[in-house]
N, C-alpha and C positions, 0 to 999 in steps of 0.2 A: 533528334526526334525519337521519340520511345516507341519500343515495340510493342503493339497493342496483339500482342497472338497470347491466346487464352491457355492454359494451362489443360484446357480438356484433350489440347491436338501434341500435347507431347506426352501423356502417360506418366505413369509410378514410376519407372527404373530413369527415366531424367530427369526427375524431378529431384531425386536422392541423390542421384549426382551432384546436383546443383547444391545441396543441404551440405552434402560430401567437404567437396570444392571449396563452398567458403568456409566453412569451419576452419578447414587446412589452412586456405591461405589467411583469415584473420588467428588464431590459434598455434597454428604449429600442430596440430595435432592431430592425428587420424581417427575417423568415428571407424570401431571397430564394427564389421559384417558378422554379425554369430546372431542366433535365436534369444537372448537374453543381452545384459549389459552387463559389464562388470567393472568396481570402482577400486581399485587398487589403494588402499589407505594406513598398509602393514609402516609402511616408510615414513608417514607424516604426521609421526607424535601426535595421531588423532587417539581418543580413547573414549567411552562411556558410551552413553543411549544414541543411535540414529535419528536423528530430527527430523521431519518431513511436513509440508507444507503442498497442496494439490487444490488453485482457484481456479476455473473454467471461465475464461473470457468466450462470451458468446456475442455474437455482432450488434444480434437485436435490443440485447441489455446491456451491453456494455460499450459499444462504439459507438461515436457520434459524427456526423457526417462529417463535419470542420478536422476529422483526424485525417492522416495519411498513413501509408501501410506500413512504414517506421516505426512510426509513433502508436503505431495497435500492437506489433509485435514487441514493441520495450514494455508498455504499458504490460501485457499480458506477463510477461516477468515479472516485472517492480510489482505487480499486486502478491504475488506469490512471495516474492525475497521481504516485504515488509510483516509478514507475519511469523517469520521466522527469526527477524532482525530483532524485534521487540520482545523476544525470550532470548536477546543476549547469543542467539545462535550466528556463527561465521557462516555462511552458506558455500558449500564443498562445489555441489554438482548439479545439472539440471537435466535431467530427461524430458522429455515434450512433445505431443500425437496433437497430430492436426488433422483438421476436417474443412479441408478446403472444396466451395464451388467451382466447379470447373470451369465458368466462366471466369473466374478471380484472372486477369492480366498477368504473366511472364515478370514485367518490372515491378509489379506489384508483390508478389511471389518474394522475388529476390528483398526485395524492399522489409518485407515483413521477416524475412531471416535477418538481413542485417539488423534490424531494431535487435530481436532476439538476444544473436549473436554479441553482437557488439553492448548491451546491457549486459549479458553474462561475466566478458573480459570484464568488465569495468568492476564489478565486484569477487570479481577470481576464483569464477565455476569453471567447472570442466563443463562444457557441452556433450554430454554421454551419448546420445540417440531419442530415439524414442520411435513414434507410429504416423504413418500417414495415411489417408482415406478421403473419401468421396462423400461432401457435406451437401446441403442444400443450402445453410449458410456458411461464414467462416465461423469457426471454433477450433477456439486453442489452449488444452488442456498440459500446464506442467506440471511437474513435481519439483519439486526443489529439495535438495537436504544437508543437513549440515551435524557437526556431533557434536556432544556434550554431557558432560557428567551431571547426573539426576540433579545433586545436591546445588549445582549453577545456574541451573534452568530458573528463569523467572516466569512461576503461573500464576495465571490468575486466580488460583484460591492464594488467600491470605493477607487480605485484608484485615485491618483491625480500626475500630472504631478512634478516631482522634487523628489517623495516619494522613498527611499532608499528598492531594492527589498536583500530581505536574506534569505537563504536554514539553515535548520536545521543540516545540512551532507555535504557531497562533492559528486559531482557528476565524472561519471567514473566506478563504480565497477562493474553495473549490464551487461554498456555495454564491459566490457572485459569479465566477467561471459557467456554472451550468445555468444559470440565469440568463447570463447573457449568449452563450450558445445554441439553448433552449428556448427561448422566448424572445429575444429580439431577433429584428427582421434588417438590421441596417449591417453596413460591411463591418467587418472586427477591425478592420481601422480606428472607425469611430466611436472605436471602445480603448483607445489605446493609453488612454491612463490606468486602467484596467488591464494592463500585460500579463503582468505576475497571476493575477486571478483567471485568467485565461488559457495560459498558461501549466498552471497545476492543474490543469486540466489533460491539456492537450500531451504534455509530459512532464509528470510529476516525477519533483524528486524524496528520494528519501534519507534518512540518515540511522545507522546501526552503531553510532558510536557511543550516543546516551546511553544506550543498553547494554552494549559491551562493556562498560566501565563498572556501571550500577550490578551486574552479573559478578563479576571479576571483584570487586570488593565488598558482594553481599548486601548491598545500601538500598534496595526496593523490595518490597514486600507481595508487589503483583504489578502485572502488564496484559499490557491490552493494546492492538491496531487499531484505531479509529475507521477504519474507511468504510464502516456501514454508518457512519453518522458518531459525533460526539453522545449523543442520548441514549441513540441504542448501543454504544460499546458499554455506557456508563451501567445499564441495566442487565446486561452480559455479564458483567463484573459483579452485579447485585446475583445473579444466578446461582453463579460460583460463590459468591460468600452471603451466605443469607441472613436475617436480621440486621442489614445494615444500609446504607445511603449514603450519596452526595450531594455537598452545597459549592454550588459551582460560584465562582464571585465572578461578575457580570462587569467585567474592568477591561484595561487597556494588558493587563496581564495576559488575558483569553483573545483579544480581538483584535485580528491586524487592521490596520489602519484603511485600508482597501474597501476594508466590508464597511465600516463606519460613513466611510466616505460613499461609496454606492447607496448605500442605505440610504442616507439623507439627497439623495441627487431624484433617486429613481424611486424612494417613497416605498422601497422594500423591507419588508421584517428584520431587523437585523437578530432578533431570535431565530430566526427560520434560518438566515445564511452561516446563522454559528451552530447552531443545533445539527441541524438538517442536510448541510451538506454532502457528506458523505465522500471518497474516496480521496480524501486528505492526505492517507497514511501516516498521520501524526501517531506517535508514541505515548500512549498514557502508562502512569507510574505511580503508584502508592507507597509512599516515604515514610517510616518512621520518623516525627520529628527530631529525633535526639540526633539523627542520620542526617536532616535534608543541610544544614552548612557545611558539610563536608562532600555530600553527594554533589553540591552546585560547585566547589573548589575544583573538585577531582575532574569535574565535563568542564569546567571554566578552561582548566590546564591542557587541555586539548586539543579546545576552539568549538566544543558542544555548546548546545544551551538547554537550558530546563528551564519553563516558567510554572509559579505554583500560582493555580487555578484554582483550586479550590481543599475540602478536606472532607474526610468519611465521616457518616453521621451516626445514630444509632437508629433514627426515624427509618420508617423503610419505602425510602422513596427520592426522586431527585427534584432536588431544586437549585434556584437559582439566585443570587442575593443582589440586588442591582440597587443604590441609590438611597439604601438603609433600609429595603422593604425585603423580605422573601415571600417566595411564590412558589408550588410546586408546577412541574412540567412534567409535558406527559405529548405522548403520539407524534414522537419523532422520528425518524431513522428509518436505513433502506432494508425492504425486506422483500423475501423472492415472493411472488404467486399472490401477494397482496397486490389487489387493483389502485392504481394510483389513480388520480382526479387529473 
């Protein structure tokens, strides 16, 4: 039976213990006690620019009831390591200041360190420290950083007109996932053909190997995190390089078979579940063609994948090509402080 004693009736200095303790015992390693942190990286043939990466998961936007405090604390990582993955960066280390309710439960607590904790190991940060405090919600603020030399770095300036765009995944699962989260009323049982999409939800995965490879042999010309929406990453990308566009092709290329299949059951958009979803963390990639059958060989060799989705236009604006027709789209994707319906 869990202990339901609140976090308000034990205070800051056990609580840090508790942070202490597991790091030790999953880690091996001691969170040092000093007024600052410090990453020792003379020793590990790291070289070039500090990379950093800092997303605010906040409960009200970003957790959904159907989560557990596991699954909020990995989630709160993966969104942060996926934007740093997709500029080909390894991620070194993770600092992290939390604002926890004091009612937030003891098992809850511990729960939401191991998601943490236990995502960190798993892509080989050091857990350095960070800040703790007294929220009125939960909110959990990392950093993440990783190095890399300028010249490796994949940014999103530098696109060029003709350049083959390709996603790491198919896009579709997150938006049936919050669909049916959001909007249905029966048990997720009854959604269990719909796993996968429920799932990339509940705890997505991500992959930094596309990136790593396309970095390390120079083969992408820009990158981009999808997790505010396919549309608004696509127009992000249009920010950073201007006078130009994308024609997405509207195929089994782009769309897992999830969303196709929800679409036609539940008579939902499947524009909207490909466009619109948002927190994917799929990889987009803009390819020099003379690059992309070598770039597909090199992630093939792996066990990566790349599928090409679509290519840069000179039009300036995004469309979509479905069935020999094109159509431009527009007012998609997640944005803060904008009123949703």
């Amino acid at each position: 039976m869990k202990n339901n004693l609140q976090i308000g009736k034990l205070g800051e200095k056990k609580l840090i213990k508790i942070i202490e303790d597991l790091v030790l015992k999953k880690s091996g390693k001691e969170l040092l006690s000093d007024d600052s942190f410090f990453f020792d990286f003379k020793n590990k043939n790291l070289e070039g620019n500090i990379v950093l990466n800092s997303d605010m998961l906040v409960s009200t936007t970003d957790v959904l009831p159907q989560m557990n405090s596991y699954q909020i604390g990995r989630k709160s990582v993966i969104m942060n390591l996926s934007d740093l993955l997709v500029k080909g960066v390894k991620p070194r280390g993770l600092i992290i200041s939390l604002g926890l309710p004091k009612e937030l439960k003891k098992h809850e607590f511990i729960d939401l360190l191991n998601g943490i904790i236990d995502c960190s190991l798993k892509y080989d940060m050091d857990y350095i420290g960070g800040d703790l405090n007294e929220t009125k919600e939960l909110i959990i603020s990392p950093t993440v950083f990783g190095f890399k030399k300028p010249s490796d770095i994949i940014y999103r300036r530098g696109v060029k007109v003709g350049d083959i765009l390709v996603a790491n995944n198919k896009f579709g699962l997150t938006g049936v996932g919050f669909n049916i989260l959001l909007k249905k009323k029966g048990d997720l049982k009854d959604f269990h053909e719909y796993k996968r999409s429920i799932m990339s939800v509940l705890e997505p995965v991500i992959s930094g190997n596309e990136a790593f490879i396309l970095s390390e042999k120079i083969l992408a010309t820009a990158s981009i995190d999808s997790s505010d929406g396919l549309y608004k990453s696509l127009k992000d990308l249009m920010i950073s390089n201007p006078s130009l566009g994308f024609e997405i092709e509207f195929n089994d290329n782009l769309i897992d078979t999830e969303a196709i299949n929800y679409s036609n059951e539940f008579n939902v958009s499947l524009e909207e579940l490909v466009l619109n979803g948002g927190e994917e963390f799929i990889h987009l990639f803009t390819i020099n063609p003379k690059d992309f059958n070598k770039a597909q060989k090199e992630i093939q060799s792996i066990g990566g994948h790349i599928f090409k989705i679509g290519k840069v236009i000179s039009e300036v604006y995004v469309s979509i090509s479905k069935e020999g027709e094109k159509k431009e789209i527009k007012n998609y994707g997640f944005e803060h402080f904008i009123k949703r319906a």
